[in-house]
N, C-alpha and C positions, 0 to 999 in steps of 0.2 A: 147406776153409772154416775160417778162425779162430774160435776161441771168443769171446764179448767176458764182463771181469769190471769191475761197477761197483762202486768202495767209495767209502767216505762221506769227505768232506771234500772240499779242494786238493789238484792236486797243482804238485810245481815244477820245473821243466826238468830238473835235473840226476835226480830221483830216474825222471821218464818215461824216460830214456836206459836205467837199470838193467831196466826190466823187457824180457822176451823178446818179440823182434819177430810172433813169431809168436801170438800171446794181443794181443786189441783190448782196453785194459784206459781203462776211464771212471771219472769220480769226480763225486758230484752228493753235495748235502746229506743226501739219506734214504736213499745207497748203495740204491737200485733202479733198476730199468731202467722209460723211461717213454717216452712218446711221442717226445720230444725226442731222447734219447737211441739209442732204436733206430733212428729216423732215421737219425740219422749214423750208428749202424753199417750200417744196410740201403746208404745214398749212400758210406761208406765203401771198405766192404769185400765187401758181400753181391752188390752191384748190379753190381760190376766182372767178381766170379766168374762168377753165374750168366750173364751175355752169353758170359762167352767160353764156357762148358761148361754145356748143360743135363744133366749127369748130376749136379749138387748138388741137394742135398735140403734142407728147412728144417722143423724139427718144431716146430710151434707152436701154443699151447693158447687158452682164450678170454680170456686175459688183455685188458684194453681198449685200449692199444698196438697188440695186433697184430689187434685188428676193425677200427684206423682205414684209412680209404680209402685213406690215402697208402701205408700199407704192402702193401695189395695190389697 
């Protein structure tokens, strides 16, 4: 399972190429992860792994993201 890192700002095509494929990396105005954001890495990247192989694991705290329904 890839890791995802969100930092604050834009970002712009050429500089997305430079980062390593294997790191999910976001960029939103307050650099945290939020509802929106975990989404698309759950629809991403989470969603695809966990079908093919249930021996992934997800450690996740009471953050208010991951209480929402959609994430469950």
């Amino acid at each position: 399972m890839k890791p995802a890192i969100v930092f604050r700002g834009n970002i712009l095509s050429l500089e997305r190429a430079e980062y390593d494929r294997e790191v999910d990396v976001y960029f939103q105005s307050s650099a945290s992860m939020d509802n929106v954001l975990n989404m698309q890495w759950v629809s991403g990247d989470i969603d695809s792994r966990i079908r093919k192989s249930r021996d992934e694991v997800i450690f996740a705290d009471n953050v208010a993201f991951q209480q929402d329904n959609d994430f469950h």
